[in-house]
C-alpha positions as CSV (number, residue, x, y, z in Angstrom):
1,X,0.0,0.0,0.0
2,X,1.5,3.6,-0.7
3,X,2.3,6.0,2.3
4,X,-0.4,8.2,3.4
5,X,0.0,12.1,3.5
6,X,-1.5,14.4,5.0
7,X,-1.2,18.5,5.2
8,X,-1.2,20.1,8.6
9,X,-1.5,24.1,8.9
10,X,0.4,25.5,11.2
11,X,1.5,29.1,12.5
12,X,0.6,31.8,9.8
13,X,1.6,29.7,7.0
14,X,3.4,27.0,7.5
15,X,2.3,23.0,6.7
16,X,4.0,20.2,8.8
17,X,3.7,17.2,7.2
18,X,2.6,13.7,8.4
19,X,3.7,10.4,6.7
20,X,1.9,7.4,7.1
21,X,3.2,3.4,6.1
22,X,-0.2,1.1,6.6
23,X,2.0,-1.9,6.3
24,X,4.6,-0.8,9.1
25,X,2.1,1.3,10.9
26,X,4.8,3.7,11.2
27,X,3.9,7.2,11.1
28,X,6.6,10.5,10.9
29,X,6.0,14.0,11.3
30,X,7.7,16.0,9.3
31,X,9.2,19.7,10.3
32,X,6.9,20.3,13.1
33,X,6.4,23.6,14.4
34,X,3.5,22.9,16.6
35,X,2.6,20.6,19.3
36,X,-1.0,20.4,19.0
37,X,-2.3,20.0,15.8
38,X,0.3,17.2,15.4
39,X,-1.1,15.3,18.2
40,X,-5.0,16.2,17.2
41,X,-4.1,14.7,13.8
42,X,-2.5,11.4,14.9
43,X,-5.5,10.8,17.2
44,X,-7.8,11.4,14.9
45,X,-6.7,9.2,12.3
46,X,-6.0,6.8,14.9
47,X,-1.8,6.5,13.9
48,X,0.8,6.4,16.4
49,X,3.8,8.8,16.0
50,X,7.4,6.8,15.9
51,X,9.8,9.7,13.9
52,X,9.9,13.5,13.8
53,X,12.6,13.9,10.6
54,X,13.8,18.0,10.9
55,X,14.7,19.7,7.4
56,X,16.3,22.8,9.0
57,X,17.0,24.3,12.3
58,X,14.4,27.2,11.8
59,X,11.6,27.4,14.9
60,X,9.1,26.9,12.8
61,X,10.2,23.7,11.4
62,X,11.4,22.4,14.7
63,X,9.4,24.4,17.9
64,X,7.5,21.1,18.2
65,X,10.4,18.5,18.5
66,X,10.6,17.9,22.6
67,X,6.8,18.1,23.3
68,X,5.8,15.8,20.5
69,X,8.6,12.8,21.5
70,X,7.9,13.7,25.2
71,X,3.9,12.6,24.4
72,X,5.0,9.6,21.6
73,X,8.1,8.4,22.1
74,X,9.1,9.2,18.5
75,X,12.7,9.5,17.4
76,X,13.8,12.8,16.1
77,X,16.1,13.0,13.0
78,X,17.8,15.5,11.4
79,X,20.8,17.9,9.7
80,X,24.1,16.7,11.2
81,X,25.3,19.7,9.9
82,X,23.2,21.6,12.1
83,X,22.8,19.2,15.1
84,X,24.3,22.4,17.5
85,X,21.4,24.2,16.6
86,X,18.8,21.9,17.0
87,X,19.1,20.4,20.1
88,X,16.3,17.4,20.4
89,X,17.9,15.4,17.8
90,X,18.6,11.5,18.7
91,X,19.9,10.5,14.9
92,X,22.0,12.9,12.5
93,X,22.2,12.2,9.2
94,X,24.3,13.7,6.3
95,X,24.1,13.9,2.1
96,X,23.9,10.0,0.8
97,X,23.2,8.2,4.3
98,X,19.0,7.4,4.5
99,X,16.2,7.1,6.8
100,X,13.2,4.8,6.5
101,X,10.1,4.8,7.7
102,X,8.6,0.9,7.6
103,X,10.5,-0.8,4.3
104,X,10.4,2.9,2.8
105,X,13.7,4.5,2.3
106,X,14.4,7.9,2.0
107,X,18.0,9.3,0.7
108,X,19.5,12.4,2.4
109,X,20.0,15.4,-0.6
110,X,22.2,18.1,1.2
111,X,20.5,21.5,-0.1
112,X,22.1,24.1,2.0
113,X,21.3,27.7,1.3
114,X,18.2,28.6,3.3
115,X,20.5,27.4,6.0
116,X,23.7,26.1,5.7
117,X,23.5,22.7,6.9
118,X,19.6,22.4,5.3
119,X,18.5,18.6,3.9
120,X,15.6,17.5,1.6
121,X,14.4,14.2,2.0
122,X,13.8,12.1,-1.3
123,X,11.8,8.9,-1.4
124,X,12.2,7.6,-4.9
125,X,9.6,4.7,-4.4
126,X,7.4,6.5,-3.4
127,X,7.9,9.7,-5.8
128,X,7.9,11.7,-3.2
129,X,10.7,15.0,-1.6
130,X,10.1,17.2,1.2
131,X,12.4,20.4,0.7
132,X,11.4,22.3,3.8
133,X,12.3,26.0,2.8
134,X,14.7,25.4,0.0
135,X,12.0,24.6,-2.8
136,X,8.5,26.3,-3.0
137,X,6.1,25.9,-5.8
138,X,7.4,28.8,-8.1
139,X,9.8,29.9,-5.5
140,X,12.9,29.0,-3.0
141,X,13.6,30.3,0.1
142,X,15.7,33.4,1.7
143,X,19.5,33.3,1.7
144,X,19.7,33.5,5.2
145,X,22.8,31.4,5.5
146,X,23.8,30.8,2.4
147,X,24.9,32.2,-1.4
148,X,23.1,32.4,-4.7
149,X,25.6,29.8,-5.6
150,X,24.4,27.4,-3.1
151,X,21.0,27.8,-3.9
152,X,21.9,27.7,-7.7
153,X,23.6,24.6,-6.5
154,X,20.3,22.9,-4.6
155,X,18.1,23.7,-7.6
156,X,20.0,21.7,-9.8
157,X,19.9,19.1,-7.2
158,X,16.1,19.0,-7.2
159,X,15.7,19.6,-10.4
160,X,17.7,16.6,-11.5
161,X,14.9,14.4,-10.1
162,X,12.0,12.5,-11.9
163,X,9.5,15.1,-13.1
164,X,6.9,13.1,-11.4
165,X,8.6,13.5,-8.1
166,X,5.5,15.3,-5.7
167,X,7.3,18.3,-4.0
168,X,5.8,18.7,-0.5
169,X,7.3,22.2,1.7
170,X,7.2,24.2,4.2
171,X,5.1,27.5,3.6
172,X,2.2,28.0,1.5
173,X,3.7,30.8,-0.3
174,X,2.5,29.8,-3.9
175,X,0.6,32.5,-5.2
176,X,2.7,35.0,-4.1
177,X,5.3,33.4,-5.5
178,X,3.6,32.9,-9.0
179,X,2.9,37.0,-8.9
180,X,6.4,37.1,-9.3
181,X,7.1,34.6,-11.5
182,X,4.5,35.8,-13.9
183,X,6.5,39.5,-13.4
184,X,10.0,37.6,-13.9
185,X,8.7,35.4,-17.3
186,X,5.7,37.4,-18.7
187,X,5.8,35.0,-21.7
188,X,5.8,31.9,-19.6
189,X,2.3,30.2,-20.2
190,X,3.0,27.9,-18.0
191,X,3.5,30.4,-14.6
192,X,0.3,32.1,-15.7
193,X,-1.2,28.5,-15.7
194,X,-0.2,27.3,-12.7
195,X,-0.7,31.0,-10.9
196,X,-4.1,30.7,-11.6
197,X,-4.7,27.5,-10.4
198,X,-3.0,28.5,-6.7
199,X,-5.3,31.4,-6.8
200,X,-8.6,29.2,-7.4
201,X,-7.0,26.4,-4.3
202,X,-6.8,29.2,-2.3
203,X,-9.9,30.9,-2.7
204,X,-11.5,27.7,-1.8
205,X,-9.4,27.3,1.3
206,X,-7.0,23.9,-0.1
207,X,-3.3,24.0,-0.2
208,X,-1.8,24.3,-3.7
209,X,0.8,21.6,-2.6
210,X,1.9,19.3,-3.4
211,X,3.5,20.5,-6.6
212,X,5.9,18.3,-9.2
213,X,9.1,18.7,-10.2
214,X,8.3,18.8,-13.7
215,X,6.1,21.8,-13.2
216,X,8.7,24.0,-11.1
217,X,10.9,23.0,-14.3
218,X,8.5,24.7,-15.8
219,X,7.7,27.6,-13.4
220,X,9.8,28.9,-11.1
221,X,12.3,31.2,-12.4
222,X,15.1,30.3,-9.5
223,X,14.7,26.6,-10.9
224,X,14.7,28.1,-14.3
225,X,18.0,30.4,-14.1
226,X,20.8,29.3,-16.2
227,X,23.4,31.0,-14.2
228,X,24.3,31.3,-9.8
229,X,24.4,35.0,-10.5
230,X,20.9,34.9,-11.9
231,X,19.1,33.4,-9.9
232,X,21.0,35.8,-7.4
233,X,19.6,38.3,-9.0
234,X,15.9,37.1,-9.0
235,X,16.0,36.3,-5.4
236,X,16.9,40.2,-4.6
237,X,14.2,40.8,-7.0
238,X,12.4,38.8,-5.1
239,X,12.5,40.7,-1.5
240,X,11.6,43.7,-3.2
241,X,8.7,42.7,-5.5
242,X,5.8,44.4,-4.7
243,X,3.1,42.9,-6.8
């Protein structure tokens, strides 16, 4: 049977998400920010909580560690590379080691840039990455720790992946995000596409994730820049876009 997931809102805009094996039983929690709207999940789908797996060290991705394993028991995995920062962790884990959850493997893909020591988590069975803040739909995160390189660097990571590869982060920040792509490609059909579509999801109150690696290949112009000092470029663009 496939893994289960599930979206959890959290804070102002953030989604933790929860990964279910029915053949293991096994359930993880992925980047949680929040205690209680973990724990009110699990219950109410009646799974038990075994891993937390951290992408980054920001609060927001990992304010709910100790509370959550304190209430489940659940082991807490993470960035080696940031293990002084995040304190809860039991198991570190570094580019090309794994973690599974049941007979499900997932490979470690070091995308630092967001933060320096930040991980995705690829399941290639299962078609499935979790980028935390380094990839949003038609959009990456803030070069808080890192350089335009880097995150040039991480894109081409990600984007090297099967286009059918589900892309599940941390912020629902799509249709701003597409508001600038459309401003960055005015010719892309695609961004306008896909733009609209985030803005009918959200008027309904859905998520617009997950999205696919295919379509950031075709939409987001930090994916799309041929060149570190490009994308560079966009991403200042970026803070400053008004539209």
């Amino acid at each position: 049977m496939p893994l289960e997931v599930v979206a959890i809102p959290a804070l102002s805009d953030n989604y933790i998400w929860m990964l279910h094996d029915p053949a293991s039983a096994e359930t993880v929690v992925v980047d949680p920010g929040e205690v209680q709207p973990v724990l009110a999940m699990a219950q109410e789908r009646g799974w038990t909580i075994t891993q937390i797996w951290n992408t980054h060290w920001h609060p927001d991705h990992v304010g709910g560690n100790a509370l959550i394993r304190e209430a489940t028991g659940a082991t807490i995995t993470g960035p080696a590379a940031e293990a002084d920062k995040i304190e809860t962790l039991d198991v570190m884990v570094s580019e090309g080691e794994q973690v599974r959850i049941g007979d499900v493997v997932g490979n470690i893909l070091a995308v630092g840039a967001h933060t320096a020591g930040h991980i995705a988590i690829h399941l290639p069975g299962e078609q499935i990455v979790f980028t935390g803040d380094t990839l949003f739909a038609m959009g990456c995160g803030r070069l808080f720790e890192g350089t335009p390189a880097d995150m040039f660097a991480a894109m081409a990571k990600l984007a090297a992946l099967p286009g059918e590869t589900r892309v599940y982060c941390g912020h629902e920040y799509t249709v701003a995000n597409g508001r600038y792509a459309v401003a960055a490609e005015p010719d892309n059909a695609a961004a306008k596409a896909a733009l609209g579509e985030a803005e009918r999801l959200r008027a309904a109150g859905k998520p617009t994730l997950p999205t696919t690696i295919a379509a950031e290949r075709a939409t987001n112009p930090f994916m799309r820049a041929a060149t570190a000092d490009e994308l560079g470029q966009r991403r200042i663009a970026k803070d400053s876009f008004k539209g």
